[in-house]
KEGU-112510 format. One line per field, with one value per atom (N, C-alpha, C): residue number from 1; residue in three letters; atom name; x, y, z. Coordinates in nm, 2 decimals, padded with zeros to 4 digits. Each point is the difference from the previous one (the first is absolute). Layout:
N
i (NUM:...)
aa (ALA:...)
at (CA:...)
east (X:...)
north (Y:...)
up (Z:...)
//
This chain:
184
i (1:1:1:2:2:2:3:3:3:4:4:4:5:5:5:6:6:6:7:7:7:8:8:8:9:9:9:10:10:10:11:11:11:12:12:12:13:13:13:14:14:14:15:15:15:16:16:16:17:17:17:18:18:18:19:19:19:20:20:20:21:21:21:22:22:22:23:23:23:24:24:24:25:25:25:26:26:26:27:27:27:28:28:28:29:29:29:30:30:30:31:31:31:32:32:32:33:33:33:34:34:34:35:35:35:36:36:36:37:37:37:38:38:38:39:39:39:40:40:40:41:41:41:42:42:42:43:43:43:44:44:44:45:45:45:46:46:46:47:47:47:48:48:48:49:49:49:50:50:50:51:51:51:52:52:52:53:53:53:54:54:54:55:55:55:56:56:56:57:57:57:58:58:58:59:59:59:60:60:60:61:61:61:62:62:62:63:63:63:64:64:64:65:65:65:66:66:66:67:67:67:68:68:68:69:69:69:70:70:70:71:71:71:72:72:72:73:73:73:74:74:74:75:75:75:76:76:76:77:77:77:78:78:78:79:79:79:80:80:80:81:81:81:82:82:82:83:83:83:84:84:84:85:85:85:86:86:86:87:87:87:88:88:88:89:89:89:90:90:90:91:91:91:92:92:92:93:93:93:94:94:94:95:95:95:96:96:96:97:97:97:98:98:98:99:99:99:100:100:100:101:101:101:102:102:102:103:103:103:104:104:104:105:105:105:106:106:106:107:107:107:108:108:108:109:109:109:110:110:110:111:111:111:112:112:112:113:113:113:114:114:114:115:115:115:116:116:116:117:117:117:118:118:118:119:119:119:120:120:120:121:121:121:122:122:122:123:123:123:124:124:124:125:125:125:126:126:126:127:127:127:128:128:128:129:129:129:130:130:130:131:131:131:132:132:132:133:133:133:134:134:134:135:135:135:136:136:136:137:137:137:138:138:138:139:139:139:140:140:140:141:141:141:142:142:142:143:143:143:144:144:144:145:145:145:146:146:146:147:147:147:148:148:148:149:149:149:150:150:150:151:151:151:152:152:152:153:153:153:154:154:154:155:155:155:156:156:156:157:157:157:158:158:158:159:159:159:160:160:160:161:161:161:162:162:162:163:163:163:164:164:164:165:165:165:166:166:166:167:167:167:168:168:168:169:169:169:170:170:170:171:171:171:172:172:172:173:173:173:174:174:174:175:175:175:176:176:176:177:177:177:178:178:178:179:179:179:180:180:180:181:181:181:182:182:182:183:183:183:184:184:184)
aa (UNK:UNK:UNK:UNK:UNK:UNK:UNK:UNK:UNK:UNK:UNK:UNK:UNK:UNK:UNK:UNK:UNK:UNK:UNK:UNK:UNK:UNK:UNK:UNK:UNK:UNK:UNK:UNK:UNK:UNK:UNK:UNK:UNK:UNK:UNK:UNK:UNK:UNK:UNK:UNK:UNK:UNK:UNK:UNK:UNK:UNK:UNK:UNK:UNK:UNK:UNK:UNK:UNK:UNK:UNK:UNK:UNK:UNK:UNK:UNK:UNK:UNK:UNK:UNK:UNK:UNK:UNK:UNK:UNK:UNK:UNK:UNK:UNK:UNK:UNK:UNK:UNK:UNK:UNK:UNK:UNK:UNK:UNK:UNK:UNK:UNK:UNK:UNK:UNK:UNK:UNK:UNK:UNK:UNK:UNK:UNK:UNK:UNK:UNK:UNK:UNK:UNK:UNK:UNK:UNK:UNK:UNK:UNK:UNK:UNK:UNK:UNK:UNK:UNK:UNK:UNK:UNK:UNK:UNK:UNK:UNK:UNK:UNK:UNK:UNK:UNK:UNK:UNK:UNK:UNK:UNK:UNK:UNK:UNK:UNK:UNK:UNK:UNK:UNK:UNK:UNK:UNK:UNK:UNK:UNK:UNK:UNK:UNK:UNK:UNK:UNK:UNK:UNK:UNK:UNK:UNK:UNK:UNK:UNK:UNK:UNK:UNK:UNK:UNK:UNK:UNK:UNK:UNK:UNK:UNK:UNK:UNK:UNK:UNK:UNK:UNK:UNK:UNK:UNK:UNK:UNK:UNK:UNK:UNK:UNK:UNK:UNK:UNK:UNK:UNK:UNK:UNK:UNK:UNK:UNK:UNK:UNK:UNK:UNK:UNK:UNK:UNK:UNK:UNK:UNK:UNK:UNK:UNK:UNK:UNK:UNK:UNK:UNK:UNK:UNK:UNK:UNK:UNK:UNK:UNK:UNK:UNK:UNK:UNK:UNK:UNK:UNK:UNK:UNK:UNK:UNK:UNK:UNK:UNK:UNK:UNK:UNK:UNK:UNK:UNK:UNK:UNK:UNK:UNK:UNK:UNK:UNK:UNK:UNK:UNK:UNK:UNK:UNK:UNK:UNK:UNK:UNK:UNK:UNK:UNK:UNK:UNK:UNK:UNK:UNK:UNK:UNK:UNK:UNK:UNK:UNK:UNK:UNK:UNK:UNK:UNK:UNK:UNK:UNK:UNK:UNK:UNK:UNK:UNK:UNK:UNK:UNK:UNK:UNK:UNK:UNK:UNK:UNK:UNK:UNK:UNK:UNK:UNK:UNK:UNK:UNK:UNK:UNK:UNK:UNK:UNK:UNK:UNK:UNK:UNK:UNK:UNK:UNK:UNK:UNK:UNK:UNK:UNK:UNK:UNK:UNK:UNK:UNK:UNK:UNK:UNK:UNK:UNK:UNK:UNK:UNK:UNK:UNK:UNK:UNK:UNK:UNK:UNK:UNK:UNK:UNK:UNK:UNK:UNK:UNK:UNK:UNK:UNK:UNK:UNK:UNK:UNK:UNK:UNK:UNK:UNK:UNK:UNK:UNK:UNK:UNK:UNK:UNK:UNK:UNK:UNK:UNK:UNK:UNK:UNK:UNK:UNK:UNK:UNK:UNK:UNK:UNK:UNK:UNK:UNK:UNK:UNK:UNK:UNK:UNK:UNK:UNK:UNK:UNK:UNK:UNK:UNK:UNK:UNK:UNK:UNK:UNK:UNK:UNK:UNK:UNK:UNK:UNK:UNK:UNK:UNK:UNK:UNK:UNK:UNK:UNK:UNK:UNK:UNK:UNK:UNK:UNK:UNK:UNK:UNK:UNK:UNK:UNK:UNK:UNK:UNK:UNK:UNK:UNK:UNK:UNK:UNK:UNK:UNK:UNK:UNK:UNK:UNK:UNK:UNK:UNK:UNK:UNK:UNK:UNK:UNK:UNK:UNK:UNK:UNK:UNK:UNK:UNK:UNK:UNK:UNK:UNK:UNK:UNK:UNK:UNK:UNK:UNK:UNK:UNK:UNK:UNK:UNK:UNK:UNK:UNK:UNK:UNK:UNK:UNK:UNK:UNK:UNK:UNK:UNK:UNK:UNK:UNK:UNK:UNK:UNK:UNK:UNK:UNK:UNK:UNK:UNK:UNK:UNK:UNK:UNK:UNK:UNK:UNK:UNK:UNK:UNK:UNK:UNK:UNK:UNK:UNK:UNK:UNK:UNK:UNK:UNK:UNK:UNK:UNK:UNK:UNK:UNK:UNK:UNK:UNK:UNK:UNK:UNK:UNK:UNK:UNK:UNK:UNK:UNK:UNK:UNK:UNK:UNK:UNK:UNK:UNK:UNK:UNK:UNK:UNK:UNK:UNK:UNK:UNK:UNK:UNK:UNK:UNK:UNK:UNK:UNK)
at (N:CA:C:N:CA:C:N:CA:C:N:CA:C:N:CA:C:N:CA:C:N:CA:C:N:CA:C:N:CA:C:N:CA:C:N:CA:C:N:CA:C:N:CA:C:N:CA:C:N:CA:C:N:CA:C:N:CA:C:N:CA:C:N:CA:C:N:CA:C:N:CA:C:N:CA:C:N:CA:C:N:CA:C:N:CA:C:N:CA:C:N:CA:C:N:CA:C:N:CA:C:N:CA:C:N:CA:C:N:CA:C:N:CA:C:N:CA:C:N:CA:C:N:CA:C:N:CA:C:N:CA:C:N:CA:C:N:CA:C:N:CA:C:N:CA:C:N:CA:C:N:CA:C:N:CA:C:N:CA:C:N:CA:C:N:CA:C:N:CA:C:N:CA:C:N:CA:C:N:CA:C:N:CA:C:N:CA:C:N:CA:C:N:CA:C:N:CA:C:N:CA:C:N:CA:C:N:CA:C:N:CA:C:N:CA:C:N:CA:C:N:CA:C:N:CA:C:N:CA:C:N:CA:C:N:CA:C:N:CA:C:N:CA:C:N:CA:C:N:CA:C:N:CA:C:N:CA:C:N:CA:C:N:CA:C:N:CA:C:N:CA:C:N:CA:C:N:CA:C:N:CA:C:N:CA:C:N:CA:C:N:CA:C:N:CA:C:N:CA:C:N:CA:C:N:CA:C:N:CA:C:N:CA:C:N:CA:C:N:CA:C:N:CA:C:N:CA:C:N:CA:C:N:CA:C:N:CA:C:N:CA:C:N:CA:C:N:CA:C:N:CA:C:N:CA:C:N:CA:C:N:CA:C:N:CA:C:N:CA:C:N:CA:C:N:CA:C:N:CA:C:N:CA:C:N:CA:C:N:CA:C:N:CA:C:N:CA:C:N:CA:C:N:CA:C:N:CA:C:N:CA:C:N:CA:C:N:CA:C:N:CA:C:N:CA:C:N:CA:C:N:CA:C:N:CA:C:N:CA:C:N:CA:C:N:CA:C:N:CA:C:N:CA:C:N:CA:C:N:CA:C:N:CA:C:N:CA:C:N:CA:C:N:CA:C:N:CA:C:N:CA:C:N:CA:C:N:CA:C:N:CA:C:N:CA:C:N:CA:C:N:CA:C:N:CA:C:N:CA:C:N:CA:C:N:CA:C:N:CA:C:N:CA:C:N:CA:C:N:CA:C:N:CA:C:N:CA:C:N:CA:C:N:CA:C:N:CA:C:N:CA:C:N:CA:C:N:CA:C:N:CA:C:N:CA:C:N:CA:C:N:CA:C:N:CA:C:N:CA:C:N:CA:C:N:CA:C:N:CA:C:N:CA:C:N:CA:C:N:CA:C:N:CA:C:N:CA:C:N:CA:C:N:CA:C:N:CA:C:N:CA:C:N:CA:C:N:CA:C:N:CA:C:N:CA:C:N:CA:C:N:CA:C)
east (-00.37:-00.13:00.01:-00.03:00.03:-00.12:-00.07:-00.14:00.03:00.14:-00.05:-00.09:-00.03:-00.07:-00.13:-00.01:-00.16:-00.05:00.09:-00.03:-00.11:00.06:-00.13:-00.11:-00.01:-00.11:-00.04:00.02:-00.07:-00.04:00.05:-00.07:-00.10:-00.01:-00.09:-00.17:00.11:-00.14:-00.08:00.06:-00.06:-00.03:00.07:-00.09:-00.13:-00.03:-00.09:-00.10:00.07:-00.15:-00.07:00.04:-00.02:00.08:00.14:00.08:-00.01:00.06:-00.03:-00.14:-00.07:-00.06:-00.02:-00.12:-00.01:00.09:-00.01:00.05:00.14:00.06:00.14:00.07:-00.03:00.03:-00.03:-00.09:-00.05:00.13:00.02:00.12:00.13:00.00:00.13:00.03:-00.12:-00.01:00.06:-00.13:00.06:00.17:00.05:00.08:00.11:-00.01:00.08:-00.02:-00.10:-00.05:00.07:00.03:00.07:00.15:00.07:00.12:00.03:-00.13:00.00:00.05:-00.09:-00.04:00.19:00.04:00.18:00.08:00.06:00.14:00.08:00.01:00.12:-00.08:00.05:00.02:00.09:00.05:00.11:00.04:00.07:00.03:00.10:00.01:00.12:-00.03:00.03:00.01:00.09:00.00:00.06:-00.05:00.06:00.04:00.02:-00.10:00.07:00.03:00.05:-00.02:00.00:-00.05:-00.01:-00.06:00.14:00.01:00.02:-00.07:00.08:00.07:00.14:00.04:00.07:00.01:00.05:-00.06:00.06:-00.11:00.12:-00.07:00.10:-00.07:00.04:-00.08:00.06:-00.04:00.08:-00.15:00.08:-00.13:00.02:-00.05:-00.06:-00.11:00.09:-00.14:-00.04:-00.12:-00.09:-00.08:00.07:-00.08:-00.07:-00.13:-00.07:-00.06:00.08:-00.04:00.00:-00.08:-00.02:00.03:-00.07:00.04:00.13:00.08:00.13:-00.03:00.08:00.03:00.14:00.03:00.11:00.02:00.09:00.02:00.16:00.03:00.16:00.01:00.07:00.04:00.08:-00.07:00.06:00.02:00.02:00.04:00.01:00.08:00.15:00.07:00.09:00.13:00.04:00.04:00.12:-00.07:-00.14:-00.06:-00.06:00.03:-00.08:00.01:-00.09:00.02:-00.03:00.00:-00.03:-00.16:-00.01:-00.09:-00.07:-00.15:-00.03:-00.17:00.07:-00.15:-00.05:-00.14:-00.12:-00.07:-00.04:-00.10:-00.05:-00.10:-00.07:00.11:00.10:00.13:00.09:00.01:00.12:00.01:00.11:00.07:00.14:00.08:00.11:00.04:00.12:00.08:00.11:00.03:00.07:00.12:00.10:00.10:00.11:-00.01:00.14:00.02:-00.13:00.05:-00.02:00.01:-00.04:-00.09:-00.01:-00.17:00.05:-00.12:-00.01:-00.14:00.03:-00.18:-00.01:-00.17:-00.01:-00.10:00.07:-00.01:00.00:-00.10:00.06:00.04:00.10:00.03:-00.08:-00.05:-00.16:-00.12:00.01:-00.15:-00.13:00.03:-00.13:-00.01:00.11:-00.02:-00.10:-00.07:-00.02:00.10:00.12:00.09:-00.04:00.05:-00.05:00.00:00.08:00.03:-00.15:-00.07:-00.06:-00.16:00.03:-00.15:-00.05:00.09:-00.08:-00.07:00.02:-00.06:-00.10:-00.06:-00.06:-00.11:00.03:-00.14:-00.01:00.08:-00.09:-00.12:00.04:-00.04:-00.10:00.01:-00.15:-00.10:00.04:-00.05:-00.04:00.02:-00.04:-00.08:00.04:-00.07:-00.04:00.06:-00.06:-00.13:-00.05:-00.13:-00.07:-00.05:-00.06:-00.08:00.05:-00.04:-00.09:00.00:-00.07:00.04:-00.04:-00.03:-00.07:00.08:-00.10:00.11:-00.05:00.06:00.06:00.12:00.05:00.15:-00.02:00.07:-00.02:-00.14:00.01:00.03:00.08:00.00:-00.08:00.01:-00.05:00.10:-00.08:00.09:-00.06:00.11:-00.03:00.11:-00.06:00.05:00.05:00.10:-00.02:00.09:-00.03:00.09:00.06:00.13:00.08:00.00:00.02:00.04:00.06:00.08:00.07:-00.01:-00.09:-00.03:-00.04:00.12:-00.01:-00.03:-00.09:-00.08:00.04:-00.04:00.01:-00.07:00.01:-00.10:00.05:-00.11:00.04:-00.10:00.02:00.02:-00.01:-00.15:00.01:-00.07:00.05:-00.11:-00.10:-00.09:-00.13:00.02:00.11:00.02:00.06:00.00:00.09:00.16:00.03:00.19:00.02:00.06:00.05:00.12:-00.02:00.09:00.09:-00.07:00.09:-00.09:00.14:-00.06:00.08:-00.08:00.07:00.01:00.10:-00.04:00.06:-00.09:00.08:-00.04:-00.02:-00.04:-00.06:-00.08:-00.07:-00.03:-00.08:-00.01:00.14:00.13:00.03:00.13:-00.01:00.04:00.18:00.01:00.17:00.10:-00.13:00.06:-00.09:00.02:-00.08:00.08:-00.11:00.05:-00.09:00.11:-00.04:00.00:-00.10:00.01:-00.08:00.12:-00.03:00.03:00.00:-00.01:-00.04:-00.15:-00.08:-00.06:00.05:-00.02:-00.07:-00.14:00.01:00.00:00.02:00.02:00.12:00.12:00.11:00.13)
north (02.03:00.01:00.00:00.11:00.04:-00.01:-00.13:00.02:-00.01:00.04:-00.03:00.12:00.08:00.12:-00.06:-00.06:-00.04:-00.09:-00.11:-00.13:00.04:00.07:00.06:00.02:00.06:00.11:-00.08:-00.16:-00.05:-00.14:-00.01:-00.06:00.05:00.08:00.08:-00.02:00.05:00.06:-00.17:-00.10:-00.13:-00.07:00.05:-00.02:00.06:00.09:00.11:-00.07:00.03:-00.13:-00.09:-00.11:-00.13:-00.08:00.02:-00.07:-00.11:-00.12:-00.08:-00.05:00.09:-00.02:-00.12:-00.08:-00.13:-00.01:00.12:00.02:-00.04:00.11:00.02:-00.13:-00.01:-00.15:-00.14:00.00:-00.11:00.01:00.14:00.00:-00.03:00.05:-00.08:-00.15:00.00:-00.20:-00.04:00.05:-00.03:-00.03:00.09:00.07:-00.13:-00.02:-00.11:-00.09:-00.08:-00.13:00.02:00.10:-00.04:-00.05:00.11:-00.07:-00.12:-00.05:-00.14:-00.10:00.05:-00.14:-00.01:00.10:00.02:-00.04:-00.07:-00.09:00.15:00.06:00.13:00.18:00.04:00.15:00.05:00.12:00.11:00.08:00.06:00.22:00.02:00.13:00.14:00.04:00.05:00.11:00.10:00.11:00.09:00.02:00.01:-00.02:00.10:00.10:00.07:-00.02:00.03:-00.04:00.12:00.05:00.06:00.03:-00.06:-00.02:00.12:00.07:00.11:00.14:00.03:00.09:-00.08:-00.16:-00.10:00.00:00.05:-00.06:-00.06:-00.13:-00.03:-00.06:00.00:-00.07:-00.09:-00.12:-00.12:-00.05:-00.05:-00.06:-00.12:-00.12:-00.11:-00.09:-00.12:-00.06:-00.11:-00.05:-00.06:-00.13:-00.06:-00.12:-00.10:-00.07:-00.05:-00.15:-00.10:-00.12:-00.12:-00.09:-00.07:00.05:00.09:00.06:00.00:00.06:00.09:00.10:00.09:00.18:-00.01:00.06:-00.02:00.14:00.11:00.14:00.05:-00.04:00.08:00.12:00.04:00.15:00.02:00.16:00.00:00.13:00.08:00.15:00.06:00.04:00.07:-00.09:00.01:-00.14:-00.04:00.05:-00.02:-00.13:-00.04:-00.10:-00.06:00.01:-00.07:-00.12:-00.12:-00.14:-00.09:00.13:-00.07:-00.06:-00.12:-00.10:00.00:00.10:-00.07:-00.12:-00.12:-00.08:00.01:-00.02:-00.04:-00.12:-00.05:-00.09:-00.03:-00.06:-00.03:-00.04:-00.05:-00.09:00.09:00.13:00.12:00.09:00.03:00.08:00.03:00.01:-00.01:00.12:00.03:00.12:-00.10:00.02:-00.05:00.07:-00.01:00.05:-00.07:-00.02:-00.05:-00.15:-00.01:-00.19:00.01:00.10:00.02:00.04:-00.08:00.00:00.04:00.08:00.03:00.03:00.02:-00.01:00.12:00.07:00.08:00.10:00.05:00.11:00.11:00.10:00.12:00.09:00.09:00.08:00.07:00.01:00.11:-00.09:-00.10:-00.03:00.09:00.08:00.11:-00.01:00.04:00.02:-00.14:00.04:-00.06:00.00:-00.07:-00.02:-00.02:00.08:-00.01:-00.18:-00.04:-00.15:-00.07:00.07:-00.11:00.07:00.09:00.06:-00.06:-00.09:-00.09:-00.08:-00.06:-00.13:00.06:00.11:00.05:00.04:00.06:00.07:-00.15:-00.13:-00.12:-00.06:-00.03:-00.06:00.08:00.16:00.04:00.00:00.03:-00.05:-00.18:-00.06:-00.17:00.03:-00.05:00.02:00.11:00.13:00.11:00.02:00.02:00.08:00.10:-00.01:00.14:00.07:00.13:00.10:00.05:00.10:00.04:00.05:00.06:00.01:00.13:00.03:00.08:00.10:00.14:00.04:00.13:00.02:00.14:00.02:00.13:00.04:-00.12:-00.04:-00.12:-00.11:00.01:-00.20:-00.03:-00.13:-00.06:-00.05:00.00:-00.03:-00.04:-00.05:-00.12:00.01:00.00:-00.05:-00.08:-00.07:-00.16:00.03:-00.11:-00.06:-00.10:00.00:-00.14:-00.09:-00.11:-00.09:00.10:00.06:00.05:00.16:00.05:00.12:00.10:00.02:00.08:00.04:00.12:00.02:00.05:-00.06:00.00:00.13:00.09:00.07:-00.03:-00.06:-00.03:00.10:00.07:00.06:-00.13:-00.02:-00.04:00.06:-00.05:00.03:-00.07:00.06:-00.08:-00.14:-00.06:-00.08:-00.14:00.04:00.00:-00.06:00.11:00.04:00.06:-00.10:00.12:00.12:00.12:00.11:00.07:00.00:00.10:-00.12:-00.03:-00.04:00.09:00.03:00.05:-00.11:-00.09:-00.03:00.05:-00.02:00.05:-00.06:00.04:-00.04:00.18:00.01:00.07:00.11:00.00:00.14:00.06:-00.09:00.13:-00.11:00.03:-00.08:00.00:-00.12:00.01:-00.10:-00.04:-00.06:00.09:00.03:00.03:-00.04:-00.09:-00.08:00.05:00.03:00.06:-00.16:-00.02:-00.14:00.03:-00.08:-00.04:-00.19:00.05:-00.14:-00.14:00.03:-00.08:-00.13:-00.10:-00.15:-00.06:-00.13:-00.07:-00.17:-00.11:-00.07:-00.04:00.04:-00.01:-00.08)
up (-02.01:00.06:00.15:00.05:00.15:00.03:00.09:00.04:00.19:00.05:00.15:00.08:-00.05:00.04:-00.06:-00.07:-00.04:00.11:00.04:00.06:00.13:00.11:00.11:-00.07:-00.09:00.00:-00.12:-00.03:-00.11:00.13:00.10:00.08:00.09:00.02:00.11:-00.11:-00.14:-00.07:-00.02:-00.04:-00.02:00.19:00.09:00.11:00.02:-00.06:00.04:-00.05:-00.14:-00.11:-00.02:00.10:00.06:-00.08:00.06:-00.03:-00.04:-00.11:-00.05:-00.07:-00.04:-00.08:-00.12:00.00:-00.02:-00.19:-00.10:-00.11:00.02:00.08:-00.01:00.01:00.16:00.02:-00.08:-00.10:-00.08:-00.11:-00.02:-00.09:-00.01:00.13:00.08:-00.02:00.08:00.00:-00.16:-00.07:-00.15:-00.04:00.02:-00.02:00.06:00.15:00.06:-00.04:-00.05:-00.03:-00.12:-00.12:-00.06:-00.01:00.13:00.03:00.07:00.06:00.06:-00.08:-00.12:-00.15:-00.04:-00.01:-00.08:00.09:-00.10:00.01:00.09:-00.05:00.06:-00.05:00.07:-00.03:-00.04:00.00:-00.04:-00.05:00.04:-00.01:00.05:-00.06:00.02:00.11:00.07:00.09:00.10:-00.01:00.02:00.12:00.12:00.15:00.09:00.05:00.10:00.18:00.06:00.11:00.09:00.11:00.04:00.16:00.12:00.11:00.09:00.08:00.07:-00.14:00.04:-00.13:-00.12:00.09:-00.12:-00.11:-00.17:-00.14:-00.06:-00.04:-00.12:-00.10:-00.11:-00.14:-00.03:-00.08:-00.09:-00.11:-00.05:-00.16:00.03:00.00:-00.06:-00.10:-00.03:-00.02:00.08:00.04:00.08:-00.09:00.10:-00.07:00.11:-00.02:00.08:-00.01:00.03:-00.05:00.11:-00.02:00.12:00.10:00.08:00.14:-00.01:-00.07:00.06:-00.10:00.05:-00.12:00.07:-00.17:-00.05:-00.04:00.07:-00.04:00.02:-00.17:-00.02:-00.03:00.03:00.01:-00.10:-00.10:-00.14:00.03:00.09:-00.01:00.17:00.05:-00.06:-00.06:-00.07:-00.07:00.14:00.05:00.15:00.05:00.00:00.09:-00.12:-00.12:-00.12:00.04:-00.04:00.02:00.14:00.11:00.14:-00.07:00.12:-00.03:00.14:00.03:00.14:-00.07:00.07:00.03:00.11:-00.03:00.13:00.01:00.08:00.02:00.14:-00.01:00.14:00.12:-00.07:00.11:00.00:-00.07:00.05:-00.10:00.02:-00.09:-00.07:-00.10:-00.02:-00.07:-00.05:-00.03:-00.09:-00.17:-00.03:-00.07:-00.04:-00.12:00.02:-00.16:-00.04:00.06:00.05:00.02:00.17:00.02:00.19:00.07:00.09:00.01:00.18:00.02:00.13:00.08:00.11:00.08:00.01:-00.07:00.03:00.07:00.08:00.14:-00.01:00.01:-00.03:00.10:-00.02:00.09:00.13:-00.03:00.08:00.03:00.09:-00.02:00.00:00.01:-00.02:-00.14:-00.08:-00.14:-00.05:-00.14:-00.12:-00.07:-00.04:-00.12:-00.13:-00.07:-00.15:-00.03:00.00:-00.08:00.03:00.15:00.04:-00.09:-00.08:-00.11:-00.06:-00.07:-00.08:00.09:00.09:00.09:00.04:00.09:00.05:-00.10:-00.06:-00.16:-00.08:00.02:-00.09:00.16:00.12:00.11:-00.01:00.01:-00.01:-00.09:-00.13:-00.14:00.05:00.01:00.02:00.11:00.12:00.15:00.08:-00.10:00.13:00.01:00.16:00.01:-00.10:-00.04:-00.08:00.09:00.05:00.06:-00.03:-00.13:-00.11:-00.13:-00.13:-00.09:-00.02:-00.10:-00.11:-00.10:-00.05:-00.18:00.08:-00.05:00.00:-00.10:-00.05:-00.14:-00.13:-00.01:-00.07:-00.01:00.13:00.06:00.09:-00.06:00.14:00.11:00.17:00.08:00.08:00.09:00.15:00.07:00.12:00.09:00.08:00.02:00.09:00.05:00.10:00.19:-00.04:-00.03:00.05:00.15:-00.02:00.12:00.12:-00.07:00.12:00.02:-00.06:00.04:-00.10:-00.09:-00.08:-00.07:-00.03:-00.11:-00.15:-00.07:-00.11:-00.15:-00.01:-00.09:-00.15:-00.08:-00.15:-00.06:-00.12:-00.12:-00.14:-00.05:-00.12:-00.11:-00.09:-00.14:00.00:-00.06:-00.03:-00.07:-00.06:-00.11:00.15:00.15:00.10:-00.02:-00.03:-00.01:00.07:00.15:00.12:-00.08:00.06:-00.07:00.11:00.17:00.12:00.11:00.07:00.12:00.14:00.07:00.14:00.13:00.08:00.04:00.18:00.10:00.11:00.13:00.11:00.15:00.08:00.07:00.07:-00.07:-00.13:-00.08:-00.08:-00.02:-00.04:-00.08:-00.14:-00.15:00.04:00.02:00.00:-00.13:-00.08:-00.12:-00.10:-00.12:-00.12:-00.08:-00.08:-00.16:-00.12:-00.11:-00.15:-00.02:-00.10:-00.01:-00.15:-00.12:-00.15:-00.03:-00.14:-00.05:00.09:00.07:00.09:-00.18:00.09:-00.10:00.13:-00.10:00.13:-00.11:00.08:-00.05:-00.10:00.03:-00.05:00.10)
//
């Protein structure tokens, strides 16, 4: 599901409409207050990144429990097993028993590892920009702490399915995202 060609022109169109409209947003809310209530979250997701002519892909699963996310990498094999955590107090990079601080190359870049952390902080705390339905989801928009916006893609049943997330207009992470559990 390739929605970064939608993302502009699904924001412009829900600015136009008066953005955040009291529905969308109430559903949202809904929607968070349920992940508030659970013990944990967690999912699949399939990772693109896409910095300048830099793209790379990796799979994980994501897991979200007591403010940390927990996202190991299950695809390419070559990096299977790396372990990055997050939390309010940092960040780490693990394998094989080695643990390191993690920094990424580019501070301009978004790094994949850091997708998971970024799409739960906005899911939990992000601003809700706005809201509303396209190709039969529903969607929102939110502001992280630290900038970045977030576009989620859900089902009506709300089962995040694609998230984009990036800085100044323009998606430098997109996540395919299955097997979404909450309370596990």
């Amino acid at each position: 599901m390739q929605k970064s060609v939608v993302v502009p022109l699904l924001l412009v169109l829900l600015l136009s409409a008066g953005c955040a409209a009291p529905r969308e947003e109430r559903e949202f809310s809904e929607f968070r207050q349920r992940l508030a209530a659970a013990e944990a979250f967690s999912f699949d997701t399939a990772v693109t990144s896409r910095h300048g002519e830099f793209v790379s892909s990796c799979a994980m699963r994501v897991t979200c429990r007591d403010g940390e996310v927990r996202a190991e990498v299950t695809a390419p094999e070559n990096i299977a097993g790396v372990v990055c955590r997050s939390s309010g107090s940092g960040g780490t990079l693990e394998y094989d028993g080695l643990i390191l601080e993690l920094t990424p190359g580019d501070p301009e870049a978004l790094p994949p590892c850091e997708a998971g952390r970024l799409f739960s902080d906005a899911l939990r705390t992000g601003r809700f920009l706005c809201g509303g339905r396209a190709d039969g989801y529903l969607t929102a928009a939110l502001e992280t702490d630290g900038g970045e916006t977030v576009t989620l893609w859900r089902t009506a049943e709300n089962v995040p399915v694609y998230a984009e997330i990036g800085r100044g207009g323009a998606a430098e992470l997109t996540m395919t995202i299955e097997n979404w559990t909450i309370g596990e």
